[in-house]
C-alpha positions as CSV (number, residue, x, y, z in Angstrom):
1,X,153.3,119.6,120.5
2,X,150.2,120.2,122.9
3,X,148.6,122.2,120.4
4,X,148.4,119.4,117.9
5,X,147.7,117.1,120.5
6,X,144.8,118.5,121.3
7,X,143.8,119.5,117.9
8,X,144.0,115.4,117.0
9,X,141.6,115.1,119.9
10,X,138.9,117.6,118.9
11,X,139.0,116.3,115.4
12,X,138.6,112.5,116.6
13,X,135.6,114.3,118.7
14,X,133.8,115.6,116.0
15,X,134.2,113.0,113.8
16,X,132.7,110.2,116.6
17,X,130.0,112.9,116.6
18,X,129.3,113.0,113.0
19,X,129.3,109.4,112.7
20,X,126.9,109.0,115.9
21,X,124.8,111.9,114.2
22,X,124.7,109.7,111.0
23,X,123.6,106.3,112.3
24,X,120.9,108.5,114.5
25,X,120.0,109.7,111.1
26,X,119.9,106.7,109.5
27,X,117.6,104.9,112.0
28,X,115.2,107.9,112.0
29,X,115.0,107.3,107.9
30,X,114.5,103.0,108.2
31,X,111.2,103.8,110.8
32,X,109.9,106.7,108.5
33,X,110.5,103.6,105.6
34,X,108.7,101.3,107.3
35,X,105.9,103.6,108.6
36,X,105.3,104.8,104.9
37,X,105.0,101.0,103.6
38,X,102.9,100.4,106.6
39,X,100.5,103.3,105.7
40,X,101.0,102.3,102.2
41,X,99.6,99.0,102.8
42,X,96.9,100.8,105.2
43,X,95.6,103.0,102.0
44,X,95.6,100.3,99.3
45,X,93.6,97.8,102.1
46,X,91.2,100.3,102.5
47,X,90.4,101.5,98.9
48,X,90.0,97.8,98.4
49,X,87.5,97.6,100.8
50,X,85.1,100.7,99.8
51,X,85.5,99.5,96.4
52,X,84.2,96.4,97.0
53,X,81.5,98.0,99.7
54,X,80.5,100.2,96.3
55,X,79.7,97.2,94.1
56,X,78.1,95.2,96.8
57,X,75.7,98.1,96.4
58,X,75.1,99.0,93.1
59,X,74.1,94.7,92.8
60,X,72.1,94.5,95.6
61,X,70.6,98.2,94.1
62,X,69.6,96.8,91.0
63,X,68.3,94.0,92.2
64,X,65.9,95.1,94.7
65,X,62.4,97.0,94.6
66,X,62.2,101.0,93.3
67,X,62.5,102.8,96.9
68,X,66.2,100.8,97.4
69,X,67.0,100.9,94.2
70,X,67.0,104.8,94.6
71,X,68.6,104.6,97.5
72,X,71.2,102.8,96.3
73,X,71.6,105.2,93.2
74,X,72.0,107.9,95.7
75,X,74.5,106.1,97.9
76,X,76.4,104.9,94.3
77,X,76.4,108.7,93.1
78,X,77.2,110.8,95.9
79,X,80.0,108.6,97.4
80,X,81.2,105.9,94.7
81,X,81.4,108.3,92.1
């Protein structure tokens, strides 16, 4: 009788474990969620932004005298590729 007693308790132990272990788990994998949609958003914003930085450019390039319209052939070439 003792010995199952006691066997009922370790396996009630280990299972509050194991559930405790899984909602741990589970909040660890909602914040790594929302940190890659938060970094996704970060990326997307920023390749926006230097795309529109590299047209700006290339139309104020073209539109402006020889020496910044080099310049802004350079700038296009090397880093808006």
């Amino acid at each position: 009788m003792y010995v199952n007693t006691n066997s009922t308790q370790v396996w009630k132990r280990m299972a509050d474990e194991n559930q405790q272990s899984a909602k741990y788990m589970a909040r660890i994998s909602v914040a790594l969620a929302v940190l890659l949609v938060a970094v996704g958003a970060y990326a997307l914003s920023a390749h926006a932004r230097y795309s529109d930085l590299c047209t700006t450019i290339e139309i104020e390039g073209s539109a402006n005298a020889d020496s910044t319209r080099a310049f802004s052939e350079s700038l296009t070439s090397s880093y808006c590729g």
